[in-house]
C-alpha positions in Angstrom: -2.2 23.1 -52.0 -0.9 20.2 -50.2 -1.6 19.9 -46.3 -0.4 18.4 -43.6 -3.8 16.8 -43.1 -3.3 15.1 -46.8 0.0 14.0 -45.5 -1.4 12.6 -42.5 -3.7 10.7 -44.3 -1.8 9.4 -46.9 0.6 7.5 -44.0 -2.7 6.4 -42.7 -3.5 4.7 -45.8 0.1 3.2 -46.4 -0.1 1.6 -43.7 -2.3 18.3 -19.3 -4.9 19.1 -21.8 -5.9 22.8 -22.4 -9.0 24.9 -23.3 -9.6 25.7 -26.9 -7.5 28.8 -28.0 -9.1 30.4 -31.3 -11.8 28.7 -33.9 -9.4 28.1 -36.5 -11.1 30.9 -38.9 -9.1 33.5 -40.4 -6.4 31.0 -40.9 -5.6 30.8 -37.3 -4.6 27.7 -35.8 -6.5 25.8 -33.6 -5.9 24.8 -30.3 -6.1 22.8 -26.6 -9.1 20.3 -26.7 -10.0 21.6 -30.1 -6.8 19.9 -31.9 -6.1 16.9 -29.7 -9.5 15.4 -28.7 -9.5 11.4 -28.7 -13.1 11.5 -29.9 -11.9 12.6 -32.9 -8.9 10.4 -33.6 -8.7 8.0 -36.9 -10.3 4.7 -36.5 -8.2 2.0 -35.9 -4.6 1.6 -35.9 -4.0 4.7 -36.8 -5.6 7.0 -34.4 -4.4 4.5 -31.7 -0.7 5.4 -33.0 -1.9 9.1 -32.5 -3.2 8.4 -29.1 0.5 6.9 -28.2 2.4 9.8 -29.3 -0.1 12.2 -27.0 0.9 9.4 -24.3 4.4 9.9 -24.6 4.1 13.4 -24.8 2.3 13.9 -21.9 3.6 11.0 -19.7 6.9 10.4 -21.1 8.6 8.9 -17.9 5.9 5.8 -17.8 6.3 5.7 -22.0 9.1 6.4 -23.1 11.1 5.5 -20.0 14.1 4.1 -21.7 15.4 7.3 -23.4 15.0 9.4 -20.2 17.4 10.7 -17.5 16.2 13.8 -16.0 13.2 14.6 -14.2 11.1 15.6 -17.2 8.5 15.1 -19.1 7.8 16.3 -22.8 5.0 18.7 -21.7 7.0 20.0 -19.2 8.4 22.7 -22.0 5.3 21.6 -24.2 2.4 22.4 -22.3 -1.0 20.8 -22.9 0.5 18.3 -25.0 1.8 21.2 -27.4 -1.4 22.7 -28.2 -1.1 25.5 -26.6 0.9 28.8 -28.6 4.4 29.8 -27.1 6.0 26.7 -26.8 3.5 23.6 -28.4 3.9 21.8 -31.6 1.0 23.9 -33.9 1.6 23.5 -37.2 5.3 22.6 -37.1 5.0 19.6 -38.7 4.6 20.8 -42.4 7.8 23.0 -41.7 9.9 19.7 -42.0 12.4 19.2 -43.7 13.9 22.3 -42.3 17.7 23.9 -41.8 19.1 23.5 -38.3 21.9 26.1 -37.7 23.1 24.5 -34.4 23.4 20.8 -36.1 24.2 22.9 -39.6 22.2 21.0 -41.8 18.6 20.2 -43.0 17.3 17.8 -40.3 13.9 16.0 -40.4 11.3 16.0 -37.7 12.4 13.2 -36.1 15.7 14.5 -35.9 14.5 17.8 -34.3 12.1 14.9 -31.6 15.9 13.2 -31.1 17.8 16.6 -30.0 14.5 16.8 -27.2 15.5 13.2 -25.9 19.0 14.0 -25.8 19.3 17.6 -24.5 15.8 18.6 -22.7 15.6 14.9 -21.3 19.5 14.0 -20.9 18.8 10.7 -22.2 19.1 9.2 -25.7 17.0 9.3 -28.9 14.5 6.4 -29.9 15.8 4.7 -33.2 13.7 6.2 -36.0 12.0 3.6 -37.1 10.6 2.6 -33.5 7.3 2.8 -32.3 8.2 5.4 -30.5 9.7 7.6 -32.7 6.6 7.1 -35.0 3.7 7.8 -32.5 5.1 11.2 -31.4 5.9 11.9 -35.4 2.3 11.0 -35.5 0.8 12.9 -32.9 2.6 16.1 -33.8 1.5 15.9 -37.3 -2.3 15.6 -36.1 -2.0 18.0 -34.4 -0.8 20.1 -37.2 -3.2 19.1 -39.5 -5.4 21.5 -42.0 -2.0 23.5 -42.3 -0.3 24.6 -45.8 2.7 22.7 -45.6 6.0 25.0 -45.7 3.9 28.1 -44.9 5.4 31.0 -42.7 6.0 30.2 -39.3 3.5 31.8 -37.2 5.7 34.1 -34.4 2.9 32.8 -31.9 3.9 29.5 -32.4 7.6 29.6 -30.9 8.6 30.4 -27.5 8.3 34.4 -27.1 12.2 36.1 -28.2 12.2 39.6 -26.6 15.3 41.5 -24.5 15.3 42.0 -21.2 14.2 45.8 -20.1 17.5 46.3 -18.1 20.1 43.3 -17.5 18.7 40.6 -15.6 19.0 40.3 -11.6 19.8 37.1 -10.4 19.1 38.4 -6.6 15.8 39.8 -8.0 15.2 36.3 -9.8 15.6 34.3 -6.1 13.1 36.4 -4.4 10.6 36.0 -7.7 11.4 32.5 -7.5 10.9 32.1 -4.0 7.4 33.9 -4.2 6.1 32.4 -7.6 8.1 29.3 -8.3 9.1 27.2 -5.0 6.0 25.8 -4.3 5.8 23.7 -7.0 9.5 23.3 -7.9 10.4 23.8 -4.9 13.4 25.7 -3.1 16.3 23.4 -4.0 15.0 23.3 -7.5 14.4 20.0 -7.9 10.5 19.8 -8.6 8.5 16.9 -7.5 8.9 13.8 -9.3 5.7 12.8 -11.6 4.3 16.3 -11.4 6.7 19.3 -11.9 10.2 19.5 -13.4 13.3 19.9 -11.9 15.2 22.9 -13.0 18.4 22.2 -12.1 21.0 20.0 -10.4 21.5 16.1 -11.4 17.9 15.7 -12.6 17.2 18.8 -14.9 17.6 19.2 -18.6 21.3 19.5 -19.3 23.2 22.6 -21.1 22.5 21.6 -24.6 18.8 22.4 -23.9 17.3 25.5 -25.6 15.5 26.1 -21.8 19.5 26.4 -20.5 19.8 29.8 -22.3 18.6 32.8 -20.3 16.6 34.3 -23.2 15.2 31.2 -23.9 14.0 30.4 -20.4 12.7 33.8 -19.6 10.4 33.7 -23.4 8.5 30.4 -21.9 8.3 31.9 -18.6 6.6 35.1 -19.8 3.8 33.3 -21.5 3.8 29.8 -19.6 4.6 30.1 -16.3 3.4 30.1 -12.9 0.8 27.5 -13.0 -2.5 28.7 -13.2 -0.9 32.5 -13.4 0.2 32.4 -16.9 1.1 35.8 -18.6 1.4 37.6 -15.3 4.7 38.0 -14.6 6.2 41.2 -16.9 9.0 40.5 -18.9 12.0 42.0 -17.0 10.4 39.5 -14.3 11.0 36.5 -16.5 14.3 37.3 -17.2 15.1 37.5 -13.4 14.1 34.6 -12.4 15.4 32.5 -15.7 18.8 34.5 -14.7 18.4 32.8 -11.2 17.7 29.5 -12.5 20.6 29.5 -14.8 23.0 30.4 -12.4 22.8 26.9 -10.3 24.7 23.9 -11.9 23.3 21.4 -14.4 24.0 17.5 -16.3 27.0 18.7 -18.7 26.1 17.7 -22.5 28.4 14.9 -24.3 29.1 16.3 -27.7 31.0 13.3 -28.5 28.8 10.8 -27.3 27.9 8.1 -30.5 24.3 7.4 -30.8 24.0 4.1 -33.3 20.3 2.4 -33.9 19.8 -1.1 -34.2 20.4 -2.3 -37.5 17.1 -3.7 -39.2 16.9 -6.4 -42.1 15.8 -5.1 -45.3 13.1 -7.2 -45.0 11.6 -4.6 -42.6 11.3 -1.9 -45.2 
């Protein structure tokens, strides 16, 4: 059967970090320090490729600082660099190519990386054949590596889809915020720049984001959020506060925007 990790290595041959999550028996997937160690990158050009992609990933304002308008980083909706379940990149990379029903066609991983840049991030997409485009295709595909490619997608994998016990609350949602949420994000909502995200106003993700959807919000909030608390707030909790986060304004998305890529010679390829 082919593998992601026989995919990773045949490109090798042409040419905030979490615990560890699982063992990897029973065909479950690794994770934290166990699937992104640098210890255990490739030698050489290769692993330092590897290492880049965790760097943008994880620091994407100081990396990838040309594509980036709002106050976030990668891992801000990725945590751990994406090892972690609910939210990270496990195992995803073997399920490219794959059909998009927002985009309504079969998009490629990097075109699934550009929508991040240009929704989550309110920026613009690296061209796909730059160096950064390639070191975070690389470093998701490490980090999916050992898996059957085009296997099922594990339900643990994606951000948690559940309904809300009763409709949300956005009054109940201020006071959770204002207990669980403000210190780090603070009471305007506009984080702390180089350590927590803004969630809303000029310098947030704008309303083509997945996070801008209530369901959405409240599924990484049950599993991810607060800091350090992880997994204690109860669902109909979640859904109150991501109610109260998407009821302040946010960056507008340009649907008609052109994104072009600088033209290469053929020499390149």
């Amino acid at each position: 059967m082919y593998t992601v990790a026989s995919a990773f290595v045949a490109l090798a041959l042409a040419g905030c970090a979490g615990g560890t999550h699982g063992s990897g028996s029973a065909g479950r997937p690794l994770a934290g320090t166990a699937l992104y160690n640098p210890a255990h990158l490739p030698a050489g050009k290769m692993g330092a490729l590897v290492r880049e992609g965790y760097n943008i990933i994880t620091q994407t304002h100081k990396f990838a600082k040309p594509y980036v308008v709002s106050q976030m980083e990668c891992s801000s909706c990725h945590v751990a660099g994406g090892t972690l379940p609910r939210g990270g990149y496990l195992r995803i990379a073997g399920h490219f190519p794959q059909w998009n029903g927002r985009s309504h066609r079969a998009i490629a991983l990097q075109d699934r990386i550009a929508e991040c840049f240009l929704y989550s991030m309110n920026g613009r997409p690296p061209a796909y054949d730059s160096r950064t485009m390639i070191a975070v295709v690389a470093y998701i595909t490490w980090i999916s590596r050992g898996q059957k490619t085009f296997s099922p997608i594990d339900p643990q994998v994606r951000i948690a889809r559940f309904k809300a016990p009763v409709p949300p609350s956005v009054s109940r949602g201020a006071k959770i915020y204002a207990a669980q949420c403000s210190m780090c994000h603070q009471a305007t909502g506009a984080g702390i720049p180089g350590q927590f995200p803004a969630l809303w106003g000029a310098t947030s993700f704008n309303k083509g984001a997945g996070m801008a959807k209530v369901a959405m919000m409240a599924g990484f909030v049950r599993y991810n959020m607060p800091l350090g608390k992880a997994g204690t707030l109860s669902d109909q909790e979640a859904y109150d506060v991501a109610a109260f986060v998407e009821s302040h304004k946010r960056p507008a998305f340009d649907k008609k925007a052109s994104i072009t890529f600088p033209a290469e010679p053929a020499s390149f390829f």
